[in-house]
C-alpha positions in Angstrom: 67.8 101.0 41.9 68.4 97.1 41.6 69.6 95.3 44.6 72.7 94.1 43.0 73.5 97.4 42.1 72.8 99.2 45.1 75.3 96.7 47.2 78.2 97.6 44.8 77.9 101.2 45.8 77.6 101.1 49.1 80.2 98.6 49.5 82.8 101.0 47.2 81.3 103.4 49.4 82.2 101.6 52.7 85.4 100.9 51.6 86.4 104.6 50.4 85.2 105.7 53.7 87.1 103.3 56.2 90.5 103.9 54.0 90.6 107.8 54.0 90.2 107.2 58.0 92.9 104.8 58.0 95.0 106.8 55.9 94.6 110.1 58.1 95.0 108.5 61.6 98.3 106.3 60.5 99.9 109.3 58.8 99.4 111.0 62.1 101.2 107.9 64.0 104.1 107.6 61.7 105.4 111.1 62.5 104.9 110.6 66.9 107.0 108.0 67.6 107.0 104.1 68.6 104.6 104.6 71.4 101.9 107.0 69.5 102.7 104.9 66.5 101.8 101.6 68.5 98.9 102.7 70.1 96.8 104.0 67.1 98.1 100.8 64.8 95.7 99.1 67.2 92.8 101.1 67.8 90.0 100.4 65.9 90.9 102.5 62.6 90.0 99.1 60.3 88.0 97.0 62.6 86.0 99.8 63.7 84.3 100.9 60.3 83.9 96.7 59.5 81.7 96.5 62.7 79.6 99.3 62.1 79.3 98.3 58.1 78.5 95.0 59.8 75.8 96.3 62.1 73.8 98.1 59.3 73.4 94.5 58.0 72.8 92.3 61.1 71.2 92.8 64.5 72.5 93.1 67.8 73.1 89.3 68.8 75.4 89.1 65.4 77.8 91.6 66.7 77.9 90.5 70.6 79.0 87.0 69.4 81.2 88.9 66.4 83.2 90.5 69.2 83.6 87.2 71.3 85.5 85.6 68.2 87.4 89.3 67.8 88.5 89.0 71.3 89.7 85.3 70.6 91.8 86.3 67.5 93.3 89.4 69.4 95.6 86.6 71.2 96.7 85.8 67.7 97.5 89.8 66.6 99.1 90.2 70.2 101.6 87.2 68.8 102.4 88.8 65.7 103.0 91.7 66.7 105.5 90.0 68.9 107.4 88.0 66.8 107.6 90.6 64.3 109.2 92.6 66.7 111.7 90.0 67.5 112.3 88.7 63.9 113.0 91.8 63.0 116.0 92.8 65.6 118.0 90.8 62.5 116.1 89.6 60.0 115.4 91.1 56.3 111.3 92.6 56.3 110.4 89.7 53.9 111.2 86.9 56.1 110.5 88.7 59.5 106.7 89.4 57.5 106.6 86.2 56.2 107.0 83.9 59.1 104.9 86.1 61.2 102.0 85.9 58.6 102.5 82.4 58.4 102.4 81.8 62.0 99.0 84.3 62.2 97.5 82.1 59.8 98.2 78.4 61.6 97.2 79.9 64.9 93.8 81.6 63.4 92.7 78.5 62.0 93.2 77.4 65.5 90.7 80.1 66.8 88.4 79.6 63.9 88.1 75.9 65.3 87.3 76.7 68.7 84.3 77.3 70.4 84.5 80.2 72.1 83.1 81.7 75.7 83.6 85.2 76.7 85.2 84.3 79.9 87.5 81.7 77.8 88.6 84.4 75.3 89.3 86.7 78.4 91.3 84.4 80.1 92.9 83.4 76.6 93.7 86.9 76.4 95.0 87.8 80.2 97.6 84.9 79.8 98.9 86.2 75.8 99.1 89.6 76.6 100.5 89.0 80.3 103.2 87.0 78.6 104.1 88.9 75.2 104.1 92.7 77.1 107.0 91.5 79.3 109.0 90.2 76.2 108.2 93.3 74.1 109.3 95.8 77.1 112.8 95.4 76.3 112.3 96.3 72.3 110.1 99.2 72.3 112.3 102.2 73.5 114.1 102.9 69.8 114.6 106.8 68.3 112.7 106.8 65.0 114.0 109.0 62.2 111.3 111.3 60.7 109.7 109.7 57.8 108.5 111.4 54.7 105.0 110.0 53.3 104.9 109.5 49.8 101.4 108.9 47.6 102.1 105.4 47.4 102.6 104.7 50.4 98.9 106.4 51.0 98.0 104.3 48.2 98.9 100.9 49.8 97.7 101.8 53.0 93.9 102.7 51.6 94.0 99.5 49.0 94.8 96.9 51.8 92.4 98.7 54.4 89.6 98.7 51.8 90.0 95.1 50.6 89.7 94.2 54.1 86.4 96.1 54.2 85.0 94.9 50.9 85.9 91.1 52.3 84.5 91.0 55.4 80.9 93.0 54.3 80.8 90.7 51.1 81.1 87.5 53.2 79.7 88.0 56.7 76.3 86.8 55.6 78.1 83.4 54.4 81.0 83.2 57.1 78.5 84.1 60.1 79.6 85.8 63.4 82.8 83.7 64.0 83.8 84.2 60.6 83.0 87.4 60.5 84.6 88.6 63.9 88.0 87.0 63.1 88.2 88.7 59.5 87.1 92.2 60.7 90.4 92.2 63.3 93.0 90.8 60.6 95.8 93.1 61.7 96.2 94.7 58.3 97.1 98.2 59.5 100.2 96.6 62.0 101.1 95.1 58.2 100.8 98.1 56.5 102.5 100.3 58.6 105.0 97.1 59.0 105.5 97.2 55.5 106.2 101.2 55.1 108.3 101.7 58.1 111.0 98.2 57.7 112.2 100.1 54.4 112.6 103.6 55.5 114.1 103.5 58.8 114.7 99.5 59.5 113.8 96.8 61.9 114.7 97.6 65.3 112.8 100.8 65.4 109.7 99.3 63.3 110.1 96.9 65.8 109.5 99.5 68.8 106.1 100.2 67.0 105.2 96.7 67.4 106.3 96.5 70.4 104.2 98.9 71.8 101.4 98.0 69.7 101.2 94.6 72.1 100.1 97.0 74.9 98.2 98.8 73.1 96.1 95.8 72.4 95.4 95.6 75.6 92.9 98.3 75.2 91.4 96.7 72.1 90.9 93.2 74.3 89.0 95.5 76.7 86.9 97.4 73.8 85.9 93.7 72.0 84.5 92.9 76.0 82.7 96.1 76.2 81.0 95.7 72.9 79.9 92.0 73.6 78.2 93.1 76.9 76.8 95.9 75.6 75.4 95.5 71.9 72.5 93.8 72.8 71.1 95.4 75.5 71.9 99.1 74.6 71.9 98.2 71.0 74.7 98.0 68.2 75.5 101.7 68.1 76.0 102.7 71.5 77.9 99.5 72.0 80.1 100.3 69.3 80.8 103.7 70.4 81.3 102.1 74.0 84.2 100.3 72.7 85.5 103.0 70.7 85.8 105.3 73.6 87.4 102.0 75.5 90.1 101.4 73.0 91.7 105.7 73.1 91.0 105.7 77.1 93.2 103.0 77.6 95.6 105.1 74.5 95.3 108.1 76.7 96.5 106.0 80.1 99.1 104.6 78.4 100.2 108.1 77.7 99.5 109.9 80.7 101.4 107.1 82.5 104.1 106.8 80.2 104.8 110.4 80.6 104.4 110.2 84.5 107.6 107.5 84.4 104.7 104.9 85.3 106.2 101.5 83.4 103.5 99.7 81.9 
């Protein structure tokens, strides 16, 4: 099969895959509430399936300093889900979006500029998600109205997932780690889920999702550390699955203490 053609099927292969995951887990979330809802939005549903595409076409070292840049940019997804949250207590789903896009963008390309450590991306990370949890508490205990799923909706969800996918695998030999790292962590399911929920059941409770979603990126902090310490010495795979099972043990805690009236 010529090389060309080989890549195009595999990467409309990659891309099919990762969306029908997306699709499933987020359907799942939209029906559980702002706390359920949260924490899946930021496990690894798109991220996840980018690193591993990633790892079938680089070694080791390329996803250890992947996931120091991932953990950098998590700062910036920890601030949009945040202001979302806030713009969105009043403001229409275009403009609450748009400015908190726009702001992701600015302070990316502020990321993308850095050099980053490990132990300056944790720190980075401590301070952001220190801050923006105790301003979110206050928003993320709203009742959400059950929501009915239309094919559309599916539709949007597994095109925007997908184009993420097909991006970052059709550039990460071009962009390099850093590049690569910050593209595979562009918060496109909080968007998409962002986008579905503002026009069904409004702001403030949409809101709530994002909301908890900034603690729930706690976990995915934790999961991009765990992957940088571990891909190279245990290899890409473990060290992916490593920081999969990171990112829904830190889910599970938030549960189990949410449900023990343990304030997080």
């Amino acid at each position: 099969m010529p090389p060309d053609l080989y890549f195009a099927l595999s990467l409309i292969v990659k891309m099919a895959v990762t969306a029908a995951f997306m699709v499933a887990a987020t359907a799942t979330a939209e029906r559980a509430g702002p706390l359920v809802g949260g924490l899946v939005a930021t496990l690894p549903l798109g991220a996840g399936p980018v690193y591993v595409f990633l790892a079938l076409d680089h070694d080791a070292p390329f996803i250890a300093a992947s996931a120091v840049n991932s953990l950098a940019i998590n700062n910036v997804n920890v601030i949009f889900a945040l202001v979302y949250a806030l713009l969105a207590q009043r403001r229409s789903l275009s403009l609450s979006l748009a400015l908190s896009l726009l702001l992701w963008f600015v302070l990316a390309w502020g990321v993308h500029v850095v050099h980053w450590t490990v132990l300056s991306a944790i720190l980075t990370n401590a301070a952001v998600l220190a801050t923006c949890i105790a301003l979110a508490r206050p928003l993320r205990q709203v009742a959400i109205s059950p929501v009915r799923t239309y094919w559309y909706d599916l539709a949007l969800r597994a095109a925007l997932v997908a184009v993420l996918v097909g991006v970052v695998v059709s550039l990460s030999f071009r962009i390099g780690p850093g590049g690569s790292g910050i593209l595979a962590v562009f918060p496109i399911i909080l968007i998409s889920v962002i986008l579905i929920l503002h026009r069904r059941v409004g702001g403030p409770p949409t809101a709530a999702v994002m909301a908890n979603a900034v603690l729930g990126l706690v976990g995915f902090a934790v999961a991009c550390v765990v992957l940088h310490f571990s891909a190279e010495p245990l290899g890409a795979a473990i060290g992916l699955t490593l920081a999969l099972a990171t990112s829904v043990a830190w889910g599970l805690t938030v549960l189990t203490a949410r449900r023990h009236g343990i304030a997080m």
